[in-house]
C-alpha positions as MATLAB code, in Angstrom:
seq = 'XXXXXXXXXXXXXXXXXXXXXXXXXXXXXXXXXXXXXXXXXXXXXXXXXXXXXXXXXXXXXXXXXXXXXXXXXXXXXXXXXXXXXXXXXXXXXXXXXXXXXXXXXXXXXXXXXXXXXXXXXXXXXXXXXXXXXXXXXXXXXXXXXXXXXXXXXXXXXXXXXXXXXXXXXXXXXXXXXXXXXXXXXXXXXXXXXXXXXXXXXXXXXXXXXXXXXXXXXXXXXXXXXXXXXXXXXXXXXXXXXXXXXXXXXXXXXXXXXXXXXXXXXXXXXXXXXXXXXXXXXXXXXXXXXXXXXXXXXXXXXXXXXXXXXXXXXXXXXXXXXXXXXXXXXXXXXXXXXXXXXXXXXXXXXXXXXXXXXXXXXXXXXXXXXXXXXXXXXXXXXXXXXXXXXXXXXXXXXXXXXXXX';
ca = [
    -150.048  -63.839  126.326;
    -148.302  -66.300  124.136;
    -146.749  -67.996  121.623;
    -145.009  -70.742  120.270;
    -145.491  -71.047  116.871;
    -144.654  -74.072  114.840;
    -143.449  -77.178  113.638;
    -143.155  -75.625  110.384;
    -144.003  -78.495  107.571;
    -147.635  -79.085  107.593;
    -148.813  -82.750  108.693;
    -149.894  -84.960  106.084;
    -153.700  -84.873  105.768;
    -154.449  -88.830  106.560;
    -152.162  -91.240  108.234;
    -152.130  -93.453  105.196;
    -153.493  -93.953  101.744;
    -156.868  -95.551  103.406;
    -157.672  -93.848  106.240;
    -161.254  -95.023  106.736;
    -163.064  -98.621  106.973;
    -165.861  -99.882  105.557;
    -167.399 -102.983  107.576;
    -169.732 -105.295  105.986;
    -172.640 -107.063  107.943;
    -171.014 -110.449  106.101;
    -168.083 -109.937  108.351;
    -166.104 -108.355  105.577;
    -163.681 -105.083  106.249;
    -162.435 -103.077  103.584;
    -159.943  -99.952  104.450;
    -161.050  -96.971  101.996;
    -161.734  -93.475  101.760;
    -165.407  -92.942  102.449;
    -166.438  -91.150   99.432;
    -170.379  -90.301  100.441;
    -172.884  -91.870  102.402;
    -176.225  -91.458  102.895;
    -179.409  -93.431  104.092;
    -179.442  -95.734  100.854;
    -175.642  -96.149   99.998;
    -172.708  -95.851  100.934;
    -169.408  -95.108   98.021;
    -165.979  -95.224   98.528;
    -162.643  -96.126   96.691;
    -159.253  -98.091   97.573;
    -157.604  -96.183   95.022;
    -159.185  -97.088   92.106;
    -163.250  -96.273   90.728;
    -165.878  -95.394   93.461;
    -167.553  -98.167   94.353;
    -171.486  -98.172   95.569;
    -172.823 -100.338   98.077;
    -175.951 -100.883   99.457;
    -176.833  -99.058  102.756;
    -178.399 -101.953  104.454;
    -175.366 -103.968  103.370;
    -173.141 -102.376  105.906;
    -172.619 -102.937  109.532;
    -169.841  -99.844  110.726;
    -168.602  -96.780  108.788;
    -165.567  -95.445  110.128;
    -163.951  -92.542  108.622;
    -162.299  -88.964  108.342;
    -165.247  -87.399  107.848;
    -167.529  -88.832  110.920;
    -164.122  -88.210  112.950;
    -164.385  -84.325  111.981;
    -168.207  -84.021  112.986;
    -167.573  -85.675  116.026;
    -164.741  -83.424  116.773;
    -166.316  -80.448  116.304;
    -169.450  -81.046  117.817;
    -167.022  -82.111  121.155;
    -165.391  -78.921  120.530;
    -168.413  -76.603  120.816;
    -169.354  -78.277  123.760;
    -166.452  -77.727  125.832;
    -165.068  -74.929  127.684;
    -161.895  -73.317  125.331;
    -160.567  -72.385  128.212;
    -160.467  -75.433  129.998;
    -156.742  -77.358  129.472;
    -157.895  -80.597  130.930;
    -160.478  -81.104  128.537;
    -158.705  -79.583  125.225;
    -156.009  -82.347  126.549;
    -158.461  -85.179  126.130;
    -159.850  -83.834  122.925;
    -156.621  -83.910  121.415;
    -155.846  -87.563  122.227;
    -159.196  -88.562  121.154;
    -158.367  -86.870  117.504;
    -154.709  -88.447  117.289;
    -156.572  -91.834  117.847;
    -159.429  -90.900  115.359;
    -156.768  -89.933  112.267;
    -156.922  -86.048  113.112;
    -153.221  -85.305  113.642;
    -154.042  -81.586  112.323;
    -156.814  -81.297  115.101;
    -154.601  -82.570  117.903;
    -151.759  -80.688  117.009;
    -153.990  -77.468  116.633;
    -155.225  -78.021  120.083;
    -151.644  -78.636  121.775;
    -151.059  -75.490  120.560;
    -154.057  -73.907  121.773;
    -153.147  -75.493  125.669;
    -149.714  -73.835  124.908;
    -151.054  -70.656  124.651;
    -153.493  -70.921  127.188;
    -150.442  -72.882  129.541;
    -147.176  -71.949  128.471;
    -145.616  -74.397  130.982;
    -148.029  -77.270  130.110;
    -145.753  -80.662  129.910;
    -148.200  -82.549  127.784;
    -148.610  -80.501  125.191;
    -144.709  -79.523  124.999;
    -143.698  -83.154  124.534;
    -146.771  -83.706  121.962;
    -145.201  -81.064  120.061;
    -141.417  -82.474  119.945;
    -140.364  -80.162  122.451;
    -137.722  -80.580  125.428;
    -136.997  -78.509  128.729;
    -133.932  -77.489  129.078;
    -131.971  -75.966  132.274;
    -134.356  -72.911  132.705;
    -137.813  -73.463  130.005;
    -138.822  -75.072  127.168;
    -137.495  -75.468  123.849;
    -138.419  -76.781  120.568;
    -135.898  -77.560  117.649;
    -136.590  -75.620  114.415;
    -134.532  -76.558  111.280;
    -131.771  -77.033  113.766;
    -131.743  -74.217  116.535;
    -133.524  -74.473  119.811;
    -136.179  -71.749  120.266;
    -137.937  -70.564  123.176;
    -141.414  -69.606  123.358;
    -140.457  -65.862  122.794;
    -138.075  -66.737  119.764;
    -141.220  -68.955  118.388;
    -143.368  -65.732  118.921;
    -141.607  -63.556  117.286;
    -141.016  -66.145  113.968;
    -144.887  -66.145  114.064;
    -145.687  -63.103  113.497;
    -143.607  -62.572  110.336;
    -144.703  -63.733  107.306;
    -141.949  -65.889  105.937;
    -141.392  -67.572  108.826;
    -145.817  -67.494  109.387;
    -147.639  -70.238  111.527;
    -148.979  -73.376  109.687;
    -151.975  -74.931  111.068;
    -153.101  -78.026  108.689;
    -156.657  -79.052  109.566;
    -158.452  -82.812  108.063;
    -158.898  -80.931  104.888;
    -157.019  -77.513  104.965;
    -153.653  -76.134  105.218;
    -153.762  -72.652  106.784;
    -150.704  -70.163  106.787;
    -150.619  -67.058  109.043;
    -148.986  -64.337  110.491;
    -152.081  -63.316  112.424;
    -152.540  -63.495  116.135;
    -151.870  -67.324  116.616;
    -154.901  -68.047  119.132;
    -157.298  -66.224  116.740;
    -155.595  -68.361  113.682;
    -156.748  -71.427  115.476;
    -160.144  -70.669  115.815;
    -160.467  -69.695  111.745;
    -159.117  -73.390  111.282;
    -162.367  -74.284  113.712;
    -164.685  -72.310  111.519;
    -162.746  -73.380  108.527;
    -163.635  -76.962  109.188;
    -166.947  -76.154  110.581;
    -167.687  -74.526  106.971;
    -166.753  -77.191  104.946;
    -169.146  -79.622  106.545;
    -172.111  -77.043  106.427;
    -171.475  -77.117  102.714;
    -171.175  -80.860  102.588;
    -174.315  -81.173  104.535;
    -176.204  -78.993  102.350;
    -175.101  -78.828   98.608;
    -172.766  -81.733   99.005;
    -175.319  -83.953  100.523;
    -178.266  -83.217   97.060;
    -175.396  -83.368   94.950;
    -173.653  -86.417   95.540;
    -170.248  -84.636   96.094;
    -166.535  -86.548   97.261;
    -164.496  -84.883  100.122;
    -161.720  -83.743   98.097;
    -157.796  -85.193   98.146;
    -155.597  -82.227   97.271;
    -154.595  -79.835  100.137;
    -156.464  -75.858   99.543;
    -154.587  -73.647  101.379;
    -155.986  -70.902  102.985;
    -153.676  -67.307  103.562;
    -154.386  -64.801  106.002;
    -151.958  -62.007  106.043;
    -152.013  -59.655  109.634;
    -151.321  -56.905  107.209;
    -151.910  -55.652  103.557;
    -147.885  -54.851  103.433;
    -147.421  -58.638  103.686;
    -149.641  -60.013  100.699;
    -149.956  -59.992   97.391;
    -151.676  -57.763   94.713;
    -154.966  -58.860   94.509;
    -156.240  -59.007   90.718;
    -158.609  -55.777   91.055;
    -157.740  -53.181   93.780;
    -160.687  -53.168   95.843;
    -160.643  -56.913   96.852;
    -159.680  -57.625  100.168;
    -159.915  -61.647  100.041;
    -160.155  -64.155   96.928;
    -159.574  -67.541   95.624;
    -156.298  -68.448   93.231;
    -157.519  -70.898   91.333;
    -153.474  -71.525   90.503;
    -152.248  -72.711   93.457;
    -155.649  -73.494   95.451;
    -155.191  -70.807   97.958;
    -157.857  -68.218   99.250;
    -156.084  -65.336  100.036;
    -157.082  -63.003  102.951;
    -155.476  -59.102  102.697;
    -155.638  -58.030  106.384;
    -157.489  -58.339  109.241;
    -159.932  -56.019  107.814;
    -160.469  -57.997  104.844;
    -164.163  -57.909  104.068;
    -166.031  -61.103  105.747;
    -168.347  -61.616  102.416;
    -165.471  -61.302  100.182;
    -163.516  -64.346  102.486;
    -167.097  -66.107  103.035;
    -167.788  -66.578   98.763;
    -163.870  -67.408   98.426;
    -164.209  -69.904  100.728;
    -166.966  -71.599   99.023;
    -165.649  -71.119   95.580;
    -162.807  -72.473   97.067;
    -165.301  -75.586   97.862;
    -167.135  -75.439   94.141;
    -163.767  -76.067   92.871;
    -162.087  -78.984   94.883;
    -165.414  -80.844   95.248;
    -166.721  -81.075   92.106;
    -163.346  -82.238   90.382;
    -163.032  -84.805   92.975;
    -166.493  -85.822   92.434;
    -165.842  -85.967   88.710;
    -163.282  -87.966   88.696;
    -160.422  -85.235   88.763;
    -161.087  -83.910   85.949;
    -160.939  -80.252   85.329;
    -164.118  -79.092   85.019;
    -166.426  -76.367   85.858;
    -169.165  -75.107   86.090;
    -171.138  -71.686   84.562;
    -170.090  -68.303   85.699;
    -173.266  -67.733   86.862;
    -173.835  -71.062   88.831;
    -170.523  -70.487   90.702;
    -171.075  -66.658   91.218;
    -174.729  -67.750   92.230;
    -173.994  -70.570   94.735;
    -170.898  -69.194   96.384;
    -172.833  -65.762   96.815;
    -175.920  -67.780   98.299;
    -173.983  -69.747  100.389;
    -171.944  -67.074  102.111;
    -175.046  -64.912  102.669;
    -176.688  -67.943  104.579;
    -173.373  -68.283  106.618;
    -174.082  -66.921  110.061;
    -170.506  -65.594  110.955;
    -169.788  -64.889  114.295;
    -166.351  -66.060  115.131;
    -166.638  -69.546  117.457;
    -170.418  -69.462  116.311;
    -170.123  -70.342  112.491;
    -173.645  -71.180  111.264;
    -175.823  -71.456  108.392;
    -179.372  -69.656  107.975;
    -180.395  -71.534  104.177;
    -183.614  -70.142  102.565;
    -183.038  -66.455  103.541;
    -182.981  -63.856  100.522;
    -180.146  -60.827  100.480;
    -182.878  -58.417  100.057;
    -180.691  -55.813   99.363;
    -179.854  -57.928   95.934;
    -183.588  -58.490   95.196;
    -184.479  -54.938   96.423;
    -181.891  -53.742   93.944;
    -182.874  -56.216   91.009;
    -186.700  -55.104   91.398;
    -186.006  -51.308   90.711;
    -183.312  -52.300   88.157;
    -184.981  -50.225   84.995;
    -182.853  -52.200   82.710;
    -182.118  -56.305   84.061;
    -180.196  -58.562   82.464;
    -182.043  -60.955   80.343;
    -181.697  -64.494   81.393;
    -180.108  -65.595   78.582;
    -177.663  -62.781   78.908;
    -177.209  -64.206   82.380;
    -176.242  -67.922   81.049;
    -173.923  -66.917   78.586;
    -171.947  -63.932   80.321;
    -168.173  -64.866   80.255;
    -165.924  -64.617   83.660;
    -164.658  -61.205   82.847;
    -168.538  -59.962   83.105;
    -168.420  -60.762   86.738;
    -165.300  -59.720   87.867;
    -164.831  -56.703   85.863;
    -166.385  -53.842   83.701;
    -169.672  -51.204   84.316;
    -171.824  -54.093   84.591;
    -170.410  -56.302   87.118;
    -172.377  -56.036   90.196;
    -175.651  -56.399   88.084;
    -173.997  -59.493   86.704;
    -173.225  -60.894   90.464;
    -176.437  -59.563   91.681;
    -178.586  -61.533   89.017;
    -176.935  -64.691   89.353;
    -176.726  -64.879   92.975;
    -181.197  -64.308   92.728;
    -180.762  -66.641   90.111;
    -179.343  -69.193   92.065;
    -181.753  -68.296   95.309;
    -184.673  -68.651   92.860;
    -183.594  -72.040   91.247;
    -183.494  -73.564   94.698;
    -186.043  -71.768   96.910;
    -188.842  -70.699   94.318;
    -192.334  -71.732   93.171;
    -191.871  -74.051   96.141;
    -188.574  -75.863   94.878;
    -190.322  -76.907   91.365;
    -186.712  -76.327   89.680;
    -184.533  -77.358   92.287;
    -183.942  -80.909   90.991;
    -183.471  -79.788   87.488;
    -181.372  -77.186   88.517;
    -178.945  -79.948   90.425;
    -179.182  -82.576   87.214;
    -177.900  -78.990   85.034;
    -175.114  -78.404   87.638;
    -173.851  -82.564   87.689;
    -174.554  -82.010   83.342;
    -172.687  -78.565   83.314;
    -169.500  -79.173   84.951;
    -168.810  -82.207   82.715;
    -169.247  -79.883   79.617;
    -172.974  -79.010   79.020;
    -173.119  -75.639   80.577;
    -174.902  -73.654   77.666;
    -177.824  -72.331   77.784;
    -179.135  -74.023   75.055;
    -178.418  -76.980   77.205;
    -180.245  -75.073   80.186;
    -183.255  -75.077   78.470;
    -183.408  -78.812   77.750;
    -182.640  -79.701   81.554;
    -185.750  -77.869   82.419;
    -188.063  -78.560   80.012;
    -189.315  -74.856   79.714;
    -188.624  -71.869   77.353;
    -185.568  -69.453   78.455;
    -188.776  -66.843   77.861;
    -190.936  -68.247   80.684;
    -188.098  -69.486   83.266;
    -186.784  -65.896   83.325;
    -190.825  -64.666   83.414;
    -190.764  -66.854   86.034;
    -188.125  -65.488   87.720;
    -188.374  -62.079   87.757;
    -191.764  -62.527   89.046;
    -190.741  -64.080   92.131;
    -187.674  -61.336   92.824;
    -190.429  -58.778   93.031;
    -192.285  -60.901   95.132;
    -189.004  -61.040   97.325;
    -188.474  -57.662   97.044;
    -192.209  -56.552   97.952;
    -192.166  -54.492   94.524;
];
């Protein structure tokens, strides 16, 4: 079995500033970067402010993000294993402003054909007197010299996706698929909380590290975590191939929380509550159904453990406790899972309880919250109710949940 391993520098993420186009029914074309669209607008920018247009005003949306859903709905429907069409996927992304996709998948044929001609010369490589050969920072390596740089950590594989950058010393064929899943995540999360809350595909580059062994990475900031997200730096970080999948699920998506909701707020450095993050990223990776090549999403379906536990919990926290705990209360300290655990019900109960009655309040609080307004004071005027009765409320439904 294989590998190659890399054209080391990571592609840039869009072939120029404006990647997408915007074509009006006037005749009118405008190159962009397609910002959102939905059934009554569509917003994008040239560089300067978002602009909104009317839905029914436009003709043709081309863009990054239609590319990527396309892509991956072709991918899932082909056979991985089949060269010929990987080969035709892979032109179809370099023409559709995926250079990250088509690389990934000459890579992929490599593996699967180490002799393959097309994907050699796609990948700047030339056969010499007896194989092939690719030039890395000036020396010719074979495909056994290219292995072997692969699977050490300063020399790791780079795989840069539409939105990603990922950087690996694992096994380079089960690499490729995480940037599959990687990409298929970050549209399930664009479909669901990016679609109600109005939230921009995001500019900078998150990187994503998954280290083949423990020896290889980094401390992580409290012993027991196998996988988390550096805020400095953008990078989830993944601590072995045994790295708890829940732990690399809720990175992942506050990972997402971060990029998209600065973008979406106009770069600025935001954020919002503890809880809310804690709550959502916990909610979201629960829902993710994770079976590698399969990645799905399963919204609207409790952790019971979480409400089980919160139900016989002699001693909750109170709501307002909840609001107000600082980020050391969830990451650290005798209290910590009961922090996590609350929030993450929270969250499930602002969105799926009393048959969504809060959810649009709770989505106005979250736009409100990251641009400063995240108190709980300010809580309670989003929603209209006493912090008394909301958390009433609340606990109510978790021992519903919970069958208590």
């Amino acid at each position: 079995m294989s590998f190659l391993a890399t054209i080391l520098l990571a592609l840039a993420i869009f072939s120029h500033d404006n990647p997408d186009l915007v074509v009006f029914k006037k005749g009118k074309e405008v190159e962009c970067r397609v910002l959102f669209e939905d059934d009554a607008k569509v917003i994008y920018t040239t560089g300067r402010k978002p602009r909104e247009v009317a839905r029914d005003e436009v003709a043709e949306v081309h863009s990054i993000e239609r590319s990527v859903r396309t892509f991956l709905e072709r991918f899932a429907s082909l056979d991985s294993s089949n060269v010929t069409a990987l080969a035709e996927l892979a032109l179809w992304a370099e023409s559709n402003n995926l250079p990250g996709e088509a690389r990934n998948l000459w890579i992929r044929i490599l593996i699967l054909d180490n002799e393959n001609e097309q994907a050699w010369t796609k990948l700047g490589g030339s056969k010499g007197r007896k194989e092939w050969r690719i030039r890395v920072r000036g020396r010719y390596k074979t495909l056994e010299q290219l292995r072997e740089r692969a699977s050490e950590w300063k020399t790791a594989l780079e795989l840069p996706t539409a939105h990603y950058l990922i950087k690996t010393n694992v096994d380079p064929m089960l690499a490729l698929d995480v940037a599959i899943d990687l990409e298929r995540v970050n549209q399930m999360y664009y479909d669901t909380i990016g679609q109600v809350m109005e939230l921009f595909p995001f500019e900078e580059v998150p990187e994503m590290h998954i280290y083949a062994a423990t020896d290889d990475a980094p401390r992580p900031p409290q012993p027991s975590w196998t996988a988390w997200y550096e805020r400095i730096g953008n990078t989830v970080m993944v601590r072995g191939l045994e790295a708890n999948r829940h732990e690399i699920r809720k990175s992942v998506v506050d990972q997402l929380i971060r990029n998209s909701f600065r973008l979406a707020q106009g770069n600025r450095e935001g954020s919002i509550p503890n809880w809310a993050r804690e709550g959502i990223s916990n909610a979201f990776a629960f829902a993710l159904r994770a079976d590698p090549g399969d990645i799905g999403i399963q919204t609207g379906v409790p952790y019971m453990p979480w409400f089980v536990d919160q139900a016989a919990d002699p001693k909750p926290k109170s709501l307002k406790r909840i609001l107000d705990g600082g980020r050391g209360a969830f990451k650290t300290g005798d209290a910590e899972q009961q922090f996590v655990r609350e929030s993450y019900t929270l969250a499930f109960f602002l969105v799926n309880g009393d048959d969504g009655i809060y959810r649009e309040r709770f989505i106005e609080f979250l736009r409100s919250a990251f641009d400063g307004q995240g108190a709980a004071t300010h809580f309670q005027k989003i929603f209209g109710e006493s912090l008394e009765d909301i958390e009433a409320a609340w606990m109510a439904y978790v021992a519903k949940v919970a069958g208590a």
